[in-house]
GUKOLLUM-342235 format. One record per residue (C-alpha): x, y, z; chain; residue in three letters; residue number from 0. Coordinates in steps of 0.5 Angstrom, whole numbers, m for minus. Example, Ala and Ser with C-alpha at 12.3 -4.5 7.8 and 13.67 -1.06 7.14 Angstrom:
BEGIN
     c1     c2     c3  chaine  residu  num
     25     m9     16       A     ALA    0
     27     m2     14       A     SER    1
END
This chain:
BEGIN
     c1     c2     c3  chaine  residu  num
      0      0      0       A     UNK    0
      5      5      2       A     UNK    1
     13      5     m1       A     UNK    2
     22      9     m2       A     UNK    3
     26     11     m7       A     UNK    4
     33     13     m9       A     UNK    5
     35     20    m11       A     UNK    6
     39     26    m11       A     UNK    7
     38     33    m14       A     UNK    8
     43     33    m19       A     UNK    9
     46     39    m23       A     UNK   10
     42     36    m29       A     UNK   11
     35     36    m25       A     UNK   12
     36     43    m23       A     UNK   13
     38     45    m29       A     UNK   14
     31     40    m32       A     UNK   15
     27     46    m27       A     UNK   16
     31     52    m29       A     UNK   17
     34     52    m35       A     UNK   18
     28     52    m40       A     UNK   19
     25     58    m43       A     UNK   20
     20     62    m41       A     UNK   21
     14     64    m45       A     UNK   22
      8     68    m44       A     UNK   23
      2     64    m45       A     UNK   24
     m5     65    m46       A     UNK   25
     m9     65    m39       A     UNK   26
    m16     63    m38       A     UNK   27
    m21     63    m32       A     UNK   28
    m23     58    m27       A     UNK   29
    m30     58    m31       A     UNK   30
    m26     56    m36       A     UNK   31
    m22     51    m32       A     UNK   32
    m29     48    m30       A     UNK   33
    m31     47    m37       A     UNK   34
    m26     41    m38       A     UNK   35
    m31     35    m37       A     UNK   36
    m29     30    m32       A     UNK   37
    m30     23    m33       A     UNK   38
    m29     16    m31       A     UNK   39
    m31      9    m30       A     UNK   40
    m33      5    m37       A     UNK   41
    m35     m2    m36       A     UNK   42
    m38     m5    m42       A     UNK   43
    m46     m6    m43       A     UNK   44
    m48    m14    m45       A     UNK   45
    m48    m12    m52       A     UNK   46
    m41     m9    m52       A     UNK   47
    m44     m3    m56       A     UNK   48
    m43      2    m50       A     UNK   49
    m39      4    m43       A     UNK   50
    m43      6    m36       A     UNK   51
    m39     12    m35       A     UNK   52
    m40     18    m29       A     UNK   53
    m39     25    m32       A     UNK   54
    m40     32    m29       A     UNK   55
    m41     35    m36       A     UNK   56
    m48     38    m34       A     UNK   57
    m45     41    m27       A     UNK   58
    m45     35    m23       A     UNK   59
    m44     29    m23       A     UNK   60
    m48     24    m28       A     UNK   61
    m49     17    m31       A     UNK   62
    m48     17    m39       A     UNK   63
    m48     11    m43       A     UNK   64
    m42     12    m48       A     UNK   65
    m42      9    m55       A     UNK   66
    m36      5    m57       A     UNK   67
    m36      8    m64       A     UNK   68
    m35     15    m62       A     UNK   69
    m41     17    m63       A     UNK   70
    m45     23    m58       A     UNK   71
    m46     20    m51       A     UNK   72
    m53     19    m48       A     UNK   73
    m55     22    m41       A     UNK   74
    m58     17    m36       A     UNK   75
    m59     20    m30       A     UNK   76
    m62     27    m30       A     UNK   77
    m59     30    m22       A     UNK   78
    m59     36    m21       A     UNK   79
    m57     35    m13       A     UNK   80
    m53     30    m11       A     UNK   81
    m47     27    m16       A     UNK   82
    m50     20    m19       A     UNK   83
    m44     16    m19       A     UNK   84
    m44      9    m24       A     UNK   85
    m44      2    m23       A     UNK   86
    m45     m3    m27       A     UNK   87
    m50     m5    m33       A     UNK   88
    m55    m12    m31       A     UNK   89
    m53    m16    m35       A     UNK   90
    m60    m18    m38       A     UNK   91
    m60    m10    m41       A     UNK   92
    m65     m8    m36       A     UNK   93
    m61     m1    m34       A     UNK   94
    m57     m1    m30       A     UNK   95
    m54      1    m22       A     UNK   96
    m51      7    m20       A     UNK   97
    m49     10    m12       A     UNK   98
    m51     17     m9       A     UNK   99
    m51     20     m2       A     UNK  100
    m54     27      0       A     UNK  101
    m50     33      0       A     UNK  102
    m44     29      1       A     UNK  103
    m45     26      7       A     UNK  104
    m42     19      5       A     UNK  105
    m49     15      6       A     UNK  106
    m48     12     m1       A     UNK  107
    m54      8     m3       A     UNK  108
    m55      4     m9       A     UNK  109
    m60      5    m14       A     UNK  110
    m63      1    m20       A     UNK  111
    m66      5    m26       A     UNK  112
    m70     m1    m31       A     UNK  113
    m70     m1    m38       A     UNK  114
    m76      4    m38       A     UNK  115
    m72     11    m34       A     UNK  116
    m76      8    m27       A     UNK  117
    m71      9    m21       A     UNK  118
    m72      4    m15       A     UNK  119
    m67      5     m9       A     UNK  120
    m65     m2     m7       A     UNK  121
    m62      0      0       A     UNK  122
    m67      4      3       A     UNK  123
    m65      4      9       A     UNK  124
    m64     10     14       A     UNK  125
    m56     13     16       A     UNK  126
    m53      7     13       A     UNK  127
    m48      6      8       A     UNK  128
    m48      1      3       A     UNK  129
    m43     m2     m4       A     UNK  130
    m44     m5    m10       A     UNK  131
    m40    m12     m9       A     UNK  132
    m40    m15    m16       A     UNK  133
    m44    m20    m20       A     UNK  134
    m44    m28    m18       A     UNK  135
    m40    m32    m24       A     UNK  136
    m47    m34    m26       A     UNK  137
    m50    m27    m27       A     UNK  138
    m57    m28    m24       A     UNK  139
    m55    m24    m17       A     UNK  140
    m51    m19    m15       A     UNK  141
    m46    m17     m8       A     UNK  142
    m48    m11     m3       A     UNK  143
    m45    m10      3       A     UNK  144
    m49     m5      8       A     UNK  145
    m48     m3     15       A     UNK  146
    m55     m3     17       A     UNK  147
    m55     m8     22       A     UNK  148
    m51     m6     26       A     UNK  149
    m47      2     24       A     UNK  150
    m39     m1     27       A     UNK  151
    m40     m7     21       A     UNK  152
    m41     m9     14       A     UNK  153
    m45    m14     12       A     UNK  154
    m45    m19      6       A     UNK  155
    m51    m19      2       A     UNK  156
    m53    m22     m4       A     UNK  157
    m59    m20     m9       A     UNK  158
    m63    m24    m14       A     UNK  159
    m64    m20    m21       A     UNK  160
    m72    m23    m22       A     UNK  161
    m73    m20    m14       A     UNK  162
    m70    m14    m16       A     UNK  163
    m76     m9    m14       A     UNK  164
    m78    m12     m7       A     UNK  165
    m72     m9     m3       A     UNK  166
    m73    m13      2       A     UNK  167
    m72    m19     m2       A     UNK  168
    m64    m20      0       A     UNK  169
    m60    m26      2       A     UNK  170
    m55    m25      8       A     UNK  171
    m49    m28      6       A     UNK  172
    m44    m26     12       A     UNK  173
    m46    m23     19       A     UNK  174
    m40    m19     21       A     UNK  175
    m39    m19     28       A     UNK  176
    m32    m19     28       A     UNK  177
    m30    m12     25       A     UNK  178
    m28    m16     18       A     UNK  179
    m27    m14     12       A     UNK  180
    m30    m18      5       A     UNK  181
    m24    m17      0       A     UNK  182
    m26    m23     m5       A     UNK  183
    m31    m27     m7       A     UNK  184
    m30    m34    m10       A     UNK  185
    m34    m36    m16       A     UNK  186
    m38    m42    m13       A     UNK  187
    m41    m38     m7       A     UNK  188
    m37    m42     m2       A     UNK  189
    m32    m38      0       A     UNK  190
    m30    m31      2       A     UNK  191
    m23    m28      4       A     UNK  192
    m23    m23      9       A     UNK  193
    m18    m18     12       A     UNK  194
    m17    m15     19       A     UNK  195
    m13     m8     20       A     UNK  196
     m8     m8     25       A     UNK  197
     m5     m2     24       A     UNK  198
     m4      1     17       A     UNK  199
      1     m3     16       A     UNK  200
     m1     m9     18       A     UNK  201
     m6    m14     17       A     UNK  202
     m8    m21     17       A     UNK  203
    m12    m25     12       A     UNK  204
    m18    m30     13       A     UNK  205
    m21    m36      8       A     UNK  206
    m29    m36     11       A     UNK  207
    m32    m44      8       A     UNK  208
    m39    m40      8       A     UNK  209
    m41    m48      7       A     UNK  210
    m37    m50     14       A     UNK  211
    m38    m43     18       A     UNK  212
    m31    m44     19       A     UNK  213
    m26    m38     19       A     UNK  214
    m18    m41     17       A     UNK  215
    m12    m35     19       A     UNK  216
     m9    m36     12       A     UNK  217
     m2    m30     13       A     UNK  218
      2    m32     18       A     UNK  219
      8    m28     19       A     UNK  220
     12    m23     23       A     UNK  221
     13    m15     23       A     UNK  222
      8    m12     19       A     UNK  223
      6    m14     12       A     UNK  224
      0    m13      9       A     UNK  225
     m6    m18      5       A     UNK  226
    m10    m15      0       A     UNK  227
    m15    m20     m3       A     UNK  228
    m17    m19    m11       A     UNK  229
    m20    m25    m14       A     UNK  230
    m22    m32    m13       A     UNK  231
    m20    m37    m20       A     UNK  232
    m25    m40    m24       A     UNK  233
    m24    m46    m21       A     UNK  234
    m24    m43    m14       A     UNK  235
    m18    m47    m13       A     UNK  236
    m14    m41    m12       A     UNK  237
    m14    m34     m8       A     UNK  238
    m10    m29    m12       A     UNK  239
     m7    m23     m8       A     UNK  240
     m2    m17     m7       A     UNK  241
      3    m17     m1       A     UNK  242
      9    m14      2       A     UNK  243
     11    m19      7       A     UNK  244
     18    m20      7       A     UNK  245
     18    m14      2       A     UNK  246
     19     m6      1       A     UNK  247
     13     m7     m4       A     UNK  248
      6    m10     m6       A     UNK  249
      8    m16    m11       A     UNK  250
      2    m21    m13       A     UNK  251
      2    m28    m10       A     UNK  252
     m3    m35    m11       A     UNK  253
     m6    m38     m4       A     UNK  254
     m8    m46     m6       A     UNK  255
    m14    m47     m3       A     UNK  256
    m13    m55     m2       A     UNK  257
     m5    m55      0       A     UNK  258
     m5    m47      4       A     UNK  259
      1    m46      0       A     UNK  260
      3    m39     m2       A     UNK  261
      7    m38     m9       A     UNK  262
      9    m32    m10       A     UNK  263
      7    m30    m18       A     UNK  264
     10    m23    m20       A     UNK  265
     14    m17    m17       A     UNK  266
     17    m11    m19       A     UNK  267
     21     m5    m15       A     UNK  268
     14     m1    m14       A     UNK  269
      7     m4    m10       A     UNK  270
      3     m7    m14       A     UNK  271
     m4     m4    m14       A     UNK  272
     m8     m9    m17       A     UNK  273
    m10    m14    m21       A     UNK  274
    m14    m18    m24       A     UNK  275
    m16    m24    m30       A     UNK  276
    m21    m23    m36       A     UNK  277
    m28    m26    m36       A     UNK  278
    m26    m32    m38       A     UNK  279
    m19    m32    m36       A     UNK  280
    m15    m30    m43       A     UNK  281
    m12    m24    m41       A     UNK  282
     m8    m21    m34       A     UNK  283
     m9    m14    m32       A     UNK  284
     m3    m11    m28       A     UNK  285
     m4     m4    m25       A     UNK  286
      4     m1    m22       A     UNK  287
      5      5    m19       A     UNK  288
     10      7    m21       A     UNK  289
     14     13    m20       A     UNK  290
      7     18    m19       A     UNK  291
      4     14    m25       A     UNK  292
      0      8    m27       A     UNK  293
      4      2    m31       A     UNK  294
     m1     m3    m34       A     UNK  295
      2     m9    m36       A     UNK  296
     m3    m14    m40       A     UNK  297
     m1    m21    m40       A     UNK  298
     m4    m27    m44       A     UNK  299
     m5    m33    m39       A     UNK  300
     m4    m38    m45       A     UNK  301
      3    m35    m48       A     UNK  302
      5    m32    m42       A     UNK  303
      7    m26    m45       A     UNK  304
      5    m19    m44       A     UNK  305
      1    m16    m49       A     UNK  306
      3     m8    m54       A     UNK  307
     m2     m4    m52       A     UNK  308
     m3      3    m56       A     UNK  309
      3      9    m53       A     UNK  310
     m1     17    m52       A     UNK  311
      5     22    m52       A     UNK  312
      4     26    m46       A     UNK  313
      0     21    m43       A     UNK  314
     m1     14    m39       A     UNK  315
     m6      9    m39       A     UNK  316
     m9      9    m32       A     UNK  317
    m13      3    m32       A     UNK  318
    m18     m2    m37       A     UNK  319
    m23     m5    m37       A     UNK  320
    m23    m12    m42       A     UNK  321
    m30    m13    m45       A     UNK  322
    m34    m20    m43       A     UNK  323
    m32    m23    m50       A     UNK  324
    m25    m21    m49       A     UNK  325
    m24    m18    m55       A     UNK  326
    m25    m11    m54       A     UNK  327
    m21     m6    m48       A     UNK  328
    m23      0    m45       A     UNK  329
    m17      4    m44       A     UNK  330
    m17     11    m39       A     UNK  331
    m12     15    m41       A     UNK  332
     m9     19    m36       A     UNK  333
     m4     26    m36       A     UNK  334
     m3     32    m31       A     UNK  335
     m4     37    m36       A     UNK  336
    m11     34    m38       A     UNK  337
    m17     31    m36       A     UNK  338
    m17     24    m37       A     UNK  339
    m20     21    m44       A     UNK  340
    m23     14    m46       A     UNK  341
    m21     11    m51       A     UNK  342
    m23      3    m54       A     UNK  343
    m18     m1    m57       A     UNK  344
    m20     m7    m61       A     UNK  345
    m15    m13    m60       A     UNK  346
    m16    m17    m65       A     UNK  347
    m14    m11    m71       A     UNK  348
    m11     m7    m67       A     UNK  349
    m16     m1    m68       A     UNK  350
    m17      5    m63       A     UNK  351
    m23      9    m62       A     UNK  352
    m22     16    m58       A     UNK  353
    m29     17    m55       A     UNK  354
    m28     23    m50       A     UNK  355
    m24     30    m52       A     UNK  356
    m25     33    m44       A     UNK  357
    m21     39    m45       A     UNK  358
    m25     46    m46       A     UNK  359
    m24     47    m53       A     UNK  360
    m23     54    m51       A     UNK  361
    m16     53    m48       A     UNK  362
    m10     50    m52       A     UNK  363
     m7     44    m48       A     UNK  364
      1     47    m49       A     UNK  365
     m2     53    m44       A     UNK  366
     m2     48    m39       A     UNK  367
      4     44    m35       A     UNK  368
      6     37    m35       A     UNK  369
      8     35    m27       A     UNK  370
     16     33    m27       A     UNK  371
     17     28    m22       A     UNK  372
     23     31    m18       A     UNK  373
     27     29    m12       A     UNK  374
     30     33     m5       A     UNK  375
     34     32      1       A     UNK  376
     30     34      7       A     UNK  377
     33     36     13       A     UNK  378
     35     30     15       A     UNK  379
     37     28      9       A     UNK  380
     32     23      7       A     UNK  381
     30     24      0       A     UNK  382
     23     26     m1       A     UNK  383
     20     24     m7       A     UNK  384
     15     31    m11       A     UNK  385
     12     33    m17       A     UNK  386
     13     39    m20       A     UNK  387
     10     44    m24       A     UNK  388
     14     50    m26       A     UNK  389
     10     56    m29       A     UNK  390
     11     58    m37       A     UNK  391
     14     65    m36       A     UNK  392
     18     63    m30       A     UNK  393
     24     65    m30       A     UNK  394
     31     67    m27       A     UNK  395
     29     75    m30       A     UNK  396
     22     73    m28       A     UNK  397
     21     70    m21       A     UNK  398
     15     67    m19       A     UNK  399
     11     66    m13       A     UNK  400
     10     59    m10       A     UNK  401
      6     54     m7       A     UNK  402
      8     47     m3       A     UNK  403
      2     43     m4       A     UNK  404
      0     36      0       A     UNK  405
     m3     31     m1       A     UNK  406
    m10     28      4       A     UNK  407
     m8     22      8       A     UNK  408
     m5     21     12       A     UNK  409
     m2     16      6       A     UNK  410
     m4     19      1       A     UNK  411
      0     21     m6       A     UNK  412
      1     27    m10       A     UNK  413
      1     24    m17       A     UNK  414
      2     26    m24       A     UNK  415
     m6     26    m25       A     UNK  416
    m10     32    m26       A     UNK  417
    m13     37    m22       A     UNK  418
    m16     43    m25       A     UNK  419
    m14     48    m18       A     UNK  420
     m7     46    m19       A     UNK  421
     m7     48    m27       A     UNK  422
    m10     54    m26       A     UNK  423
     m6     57    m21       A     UNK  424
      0     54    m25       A     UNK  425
     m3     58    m31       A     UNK  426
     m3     65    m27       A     UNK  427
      4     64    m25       A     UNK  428
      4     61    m18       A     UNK  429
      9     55    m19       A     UNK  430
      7     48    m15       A     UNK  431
     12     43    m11       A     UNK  432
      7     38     m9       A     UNK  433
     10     33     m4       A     UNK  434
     11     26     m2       A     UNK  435
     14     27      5       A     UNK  436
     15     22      9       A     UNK  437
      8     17     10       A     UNK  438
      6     18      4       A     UNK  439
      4     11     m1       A     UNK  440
      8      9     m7       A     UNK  441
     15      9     m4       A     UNK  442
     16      3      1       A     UNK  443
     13      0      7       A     UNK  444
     19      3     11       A     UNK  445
     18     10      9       A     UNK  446
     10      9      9       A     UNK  447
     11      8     16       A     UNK  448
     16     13     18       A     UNK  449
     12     18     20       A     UNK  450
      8     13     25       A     UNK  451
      7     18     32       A     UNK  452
     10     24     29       A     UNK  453
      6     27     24       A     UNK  454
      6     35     26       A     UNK  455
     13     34     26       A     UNK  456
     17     30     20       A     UNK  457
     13     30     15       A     UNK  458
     13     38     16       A     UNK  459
     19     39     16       A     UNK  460
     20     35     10       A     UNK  461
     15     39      7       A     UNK  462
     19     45      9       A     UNK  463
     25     43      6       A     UNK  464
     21     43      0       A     UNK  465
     23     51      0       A     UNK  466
     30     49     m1       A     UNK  467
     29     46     m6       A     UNK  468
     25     51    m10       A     UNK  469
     31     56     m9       A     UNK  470
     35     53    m12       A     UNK  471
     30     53    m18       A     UNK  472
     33     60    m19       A     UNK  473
     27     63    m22       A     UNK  474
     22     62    m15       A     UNK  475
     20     69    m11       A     UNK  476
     23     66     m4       A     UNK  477
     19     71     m1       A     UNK  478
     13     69     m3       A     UNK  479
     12     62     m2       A     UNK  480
      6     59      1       A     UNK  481
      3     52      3       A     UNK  482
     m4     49      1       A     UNK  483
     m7     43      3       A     UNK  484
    m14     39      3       A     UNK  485
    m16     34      8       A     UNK  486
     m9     31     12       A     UNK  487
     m5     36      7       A     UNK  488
    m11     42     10       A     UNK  489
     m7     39     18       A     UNK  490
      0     41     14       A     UNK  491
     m3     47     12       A     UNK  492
     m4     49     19       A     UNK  493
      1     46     22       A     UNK  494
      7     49     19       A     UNK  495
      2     57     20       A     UNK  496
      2     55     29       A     UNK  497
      9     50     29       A     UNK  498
     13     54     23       A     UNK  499
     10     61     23       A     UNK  500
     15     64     20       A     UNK  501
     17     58     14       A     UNK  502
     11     61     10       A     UNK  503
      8     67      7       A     UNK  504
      0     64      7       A     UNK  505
     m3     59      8       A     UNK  506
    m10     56      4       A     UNK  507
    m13     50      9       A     UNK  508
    m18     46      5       A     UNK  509
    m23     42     10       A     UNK  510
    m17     40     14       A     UNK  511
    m16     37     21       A     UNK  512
    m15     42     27       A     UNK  513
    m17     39     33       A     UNK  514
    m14     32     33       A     UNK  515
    m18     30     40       A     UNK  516
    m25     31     37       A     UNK  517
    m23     28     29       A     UNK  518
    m20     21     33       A     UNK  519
    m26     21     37       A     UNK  520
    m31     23     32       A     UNK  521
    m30     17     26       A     UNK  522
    m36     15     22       A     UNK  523
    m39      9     26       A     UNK  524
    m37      5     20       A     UNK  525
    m29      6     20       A     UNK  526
    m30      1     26       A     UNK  527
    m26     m3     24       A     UNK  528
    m21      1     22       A     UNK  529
    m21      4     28       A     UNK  530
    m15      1     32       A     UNK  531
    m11      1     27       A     UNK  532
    m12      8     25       A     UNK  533
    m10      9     33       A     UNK  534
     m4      6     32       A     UNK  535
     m1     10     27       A     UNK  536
     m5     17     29       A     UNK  537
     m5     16     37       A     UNK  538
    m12     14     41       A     UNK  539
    m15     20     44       A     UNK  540
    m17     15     50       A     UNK  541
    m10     14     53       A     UNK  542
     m4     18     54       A     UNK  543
     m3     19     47       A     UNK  544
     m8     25     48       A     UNK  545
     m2     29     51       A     UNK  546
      1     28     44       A     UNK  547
     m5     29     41       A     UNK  548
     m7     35     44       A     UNK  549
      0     38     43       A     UNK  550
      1     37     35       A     UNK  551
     m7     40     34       A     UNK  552
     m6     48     31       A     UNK  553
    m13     50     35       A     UNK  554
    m10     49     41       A     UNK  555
     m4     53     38       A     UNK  556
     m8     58     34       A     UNK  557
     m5     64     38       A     UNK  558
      2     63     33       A     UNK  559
     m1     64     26       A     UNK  560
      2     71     25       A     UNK  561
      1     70     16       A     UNK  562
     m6     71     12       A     UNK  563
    m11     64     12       A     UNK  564
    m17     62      8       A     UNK  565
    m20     56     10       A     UNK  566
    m25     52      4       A     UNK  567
    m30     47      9       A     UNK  568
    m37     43      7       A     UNK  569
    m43     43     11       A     UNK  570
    m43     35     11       A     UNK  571
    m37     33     12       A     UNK  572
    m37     26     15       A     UNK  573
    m29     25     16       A     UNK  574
    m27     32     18       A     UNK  575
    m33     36     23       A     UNK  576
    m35     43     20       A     UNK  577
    m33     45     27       A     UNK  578
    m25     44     27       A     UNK  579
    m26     49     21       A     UNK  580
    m31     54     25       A     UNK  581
    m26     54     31       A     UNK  582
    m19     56     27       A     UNK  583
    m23     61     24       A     UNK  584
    m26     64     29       A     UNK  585
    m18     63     33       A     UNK  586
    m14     66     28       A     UNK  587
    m19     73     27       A     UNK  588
    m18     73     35       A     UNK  589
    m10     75     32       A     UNK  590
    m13     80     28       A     UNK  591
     m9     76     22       A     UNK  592
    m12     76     15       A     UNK  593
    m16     70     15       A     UNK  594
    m23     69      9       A     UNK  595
    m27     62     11       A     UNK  596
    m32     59      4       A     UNK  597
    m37     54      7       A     UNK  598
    m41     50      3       A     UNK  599
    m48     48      6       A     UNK  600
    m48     42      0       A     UNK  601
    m41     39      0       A     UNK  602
    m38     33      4       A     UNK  603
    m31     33      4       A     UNK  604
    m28     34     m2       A     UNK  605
    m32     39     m7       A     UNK  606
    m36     35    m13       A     UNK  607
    m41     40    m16       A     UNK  608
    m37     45    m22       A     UNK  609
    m42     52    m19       A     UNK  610
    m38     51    m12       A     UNK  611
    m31     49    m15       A     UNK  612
    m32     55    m19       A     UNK  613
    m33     60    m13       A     UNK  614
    m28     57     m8       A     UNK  615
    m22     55    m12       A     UNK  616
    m23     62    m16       A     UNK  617
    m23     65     m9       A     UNK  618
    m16     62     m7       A     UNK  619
    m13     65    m13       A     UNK  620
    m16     71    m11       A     UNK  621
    m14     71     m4       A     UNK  622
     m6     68     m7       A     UNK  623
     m6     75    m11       A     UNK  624
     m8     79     m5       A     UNK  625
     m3     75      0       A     UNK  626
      3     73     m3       A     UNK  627
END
């Protein structure tokens, strides 16, 4: 889940940031950023003549059928409140699935719209969460997990097509009493492997005979190691999945159900993010993070030899989904100065269809940045992974402002994907170091862990030695280097303006952590399960750990902040409680500092409706112009 890499900054990576020309570039609006499309998903309808996808064309997020010929696509759900997120088709062409919750309170739901426009809500069942599961191999039935009996744990459901409008119709197929988590279902029905978190770097790994009712402990190990269940062979002899058990990354191995052997199948110096096998087992997909970016390897099972698929200039395929007749491929294509795009690709003739052009045909892509993945060296000389984005009028005679960015999480990943708010202040000359520091996913369990009990402090003076490495870029303005952040980077953010006043010019915190005391103790019911571990990593706010934990909250340090703050929040955010934005804000004004607070009364944590990504990221460049 989480890895380190080798590096330095040579004179050849700084004169890679610093040496190339500055050009004045046309500058477009936040309006216009905002009228790229997203898209995602592209699962293939039984016909094969289309994709389910999920668009926020229409200024939320919808469900499209997209034809694989390129033709226009058609829009499915008609939303104009709550995103609409796409599931799967039925496979008997009666509609199809998608998920939804309200304002962003995380409380998904799964409905059916038939093949006559009329919606069913499957899982109607008040404050709790439910997820689609997969079909069963005989595409009679599907798998939902709900916590509707009991909010700490997910049940196992199973659904039968020709019940679909009785919502109560469904069968229990796993009562988890137990805090455990189902990875993988096996295609006879018989049996279920399950995780239990230790830590977030450690776990274990079960097979359930739903047959015996009986619970098998299938990973014994010592240290940390980490099992990640993806799929059951065909002849349900085998469990397929990731670990990094004896190993820096995530590599995929094979369990023998009958002889409890573990053969370690493919591995590669980067963590293994997932994995699986065709409809009828012609072809192996292997998605790899690599270096801040997806690495697809396709492989022939009969031949064992990995498949040529299309090269894009400028971009990567992020992931594929395989059609049932395995004859046809949708590849999602992804670059950080795009939107991602989809294409699909006929194996047989080698034929490729772009459906999608995102892009605004208002802007020229050659305005935009294409992210550099750099190395530094941080205070104690660990090199932390970054991806940088370097303004196209930058240059030594023409310093630019500059911005540290840091990822959510705590173990999360700034990668070379695309994010509008990124490229628009990229645009209008703010450069952006987007950090990996220590803790962060994708460069080896050990660095994943370094930053276990020290958050606050490591991880923040690694992003503060991210400033070193901006100075010797030679056309960043140190002066005017800020710092932003979302959700665990928003923590950062305010971290750095209580424990560093003096590092940055300004801050920009987006829905982050002020008060850990109260988050810690505040999870959604159904992070239960994950509870303990997050508590080994974070600290337990119920032990002495909330000495610490008190200690490295900026509420309780708000009389630091000295440099200018704008806080972004949704209402009905279910992770980080509108009141730890609420109080910093509330704090830091009682400093007499320059402080501005967007709230949205109809978001969740993260922002997904294009009419308030529109006002509240057009209010960070307008904050940053005023401040830094």
């Amino acid at each position: 889940m989480k890895s380190a890499m080798l590096f330095f900054i040579s004179l050849f990576v700084l004169f890679a940031c610093s040496g190339n020309k500055a050009k004045d570039v046309k500058k477009y609006s936040i309006e216009q950023f905002y009228q790229n499309t997203n898209i995602w998903g592209g699962s293939f309808a039984p016909d094969e003549s289309k994709l389910l996808v999920t668009s926020n064309e229409t200024g939320i997020y919808n469900v499209f059928a997209l034809p694989v010929d390129g033709s226009n696509p058609v829009q499915l759900t008609n939303s104009e409140k709550e995103s609409c997120f796409a599931g799967s088709w039925l496979p008997d062409g009666n509609g199809f699935l998608y998920s939804a919750d309200k304002g962003g309170d995380e409380n998904d739901h799964i409905f059916w719209v038939d093949s006559t426009g009329n919606t069913i809500d499957l899982t109607p069942f008040e404050g709790a969460k439910s997820n689609f599961y997969g079909w069963s191999r005989d595409e009679k039935s599907f798998f939902i997990s709900s916590n509707k009996r009991n909010p700490k744990y997910f049940d196992l459901y199973e659904k039968e097509l020709d019940k679909l409008r009785d919502t109560e119709a469904k069968k229990l197929v796993y009562q988890n009493d137990e805090g455990l988590s189902v990875g993988a279902i096996s295609k006879n029905k018989r049996y279920l492997a399950l995780t239990k978190s230790i830590t977030t770097s450690n776990n274990e790994l079960y097979l359930f005979d739903l047959k015996t009712n009986k619970k098998k402990h299938i990973s014994p190990h010592e240290g940390d190691a980490e099992y990640n269940p993806q799929f059951f062979d065909l002849a349900n002899e085998n469990l397929f999945l990731l670990s990094n058990e004896g190993s820096e990354y995530m590599y995929l191995a094979k369990y023998n159900l009958q002889s409890g052997k573990l053969e370690k199948i493919f591995e590669t110096n980067w963590d293994i993010w997932y994995v699986y096998n065709s409809y009828n087992e012609k072809y192996r997909v292997i998605g790899i993070n690599e270096d801040a970016k997806t690495a697809i390897k396709l492989i022939d099972l009969a031949s064992n030899k990995q498949l040529e698929l299309p090269q894009f200039k400028g971009g990567s395929i992020s992931s594929v989904s395989i059609s049932k007749s395995e004859k046809s491929i949708r590849l999602t294509v992804s670059t950080s100065s795009s939107p991602n795009n989809l294409y699909v690709y006929d194996i047989e003739t080698e034929k490729l269809t772009q459906l999608t052009n995102t892009l605004n045909p208002d802007m020229n892509q050659d305005d935009l940045v294409e992210g550099e993945v750099v190395r530094y060296k941080s205070f104690d000389g660990l090199e932390i992974p970054a991806v940088f984005y370097k303004p196209h009028n930058a240059s030594a005679s023409t310093k630019v402002p500059a911005l540290v960015w840091v990822h959510g999480g705590p173990g999360g990943q700034s990668r070379l994907n695309y994010f509008a708010l990124i490229q628009y202040l990229v645009n209008h000359g703010y450069a952006i170091l987007a950090v990996n520091n220590r803790g962060s996913s994708g460069y080896g369990k050990s660095f994943y862990k370094m930053d276990d009990k020290n958050h606050g402090d490591l991880d923040l003076k690694d992003c503060i030695s991210g400033k070193d490495f901006l100075a010797g870029t030679g056309f960043v303005d140190m002066k005017r280097v800020g710092i932003i952040g979302g959700s665990y980077g928003g923590y950062m953010v305010m971290a750095a303006l209580t424990f560093a006043p003096e590092e940055f010019a300004v801050g920009v915190n987006i829905f982050g952590v002020t008060n850990w005391l109260r988050t810690l103790k505040s999870i959604p019911p159904y992070w239960e399960s994950f509870r303990k571990a997050l508590y080994a990593e974070l600290g337990d706010p119920f032990s002495s750990d909330s000495t610490r934990l008190y200690n490295i909250s900026p509420l309780f340090h708000a009389s630091n902040v000295t440099k200018p703050l704008l806080v972004l929040q949704g209402a009905n955010d279910p992770r980080v409680l509108q009141v730890e934005s609420d109080e910093i804000v509330a704090a830091v004004k009682a400093n007499g500092v320059p402080v501005e607070y967007v709230l949205f009364e109809d978001e969740g944590h993260g922002f997904v409706k294009k009419e308030n990504e529109i006002e509240g990221y057009g209010k960070v460049k307008v904050f940053l112009d005023e401040n830094l």
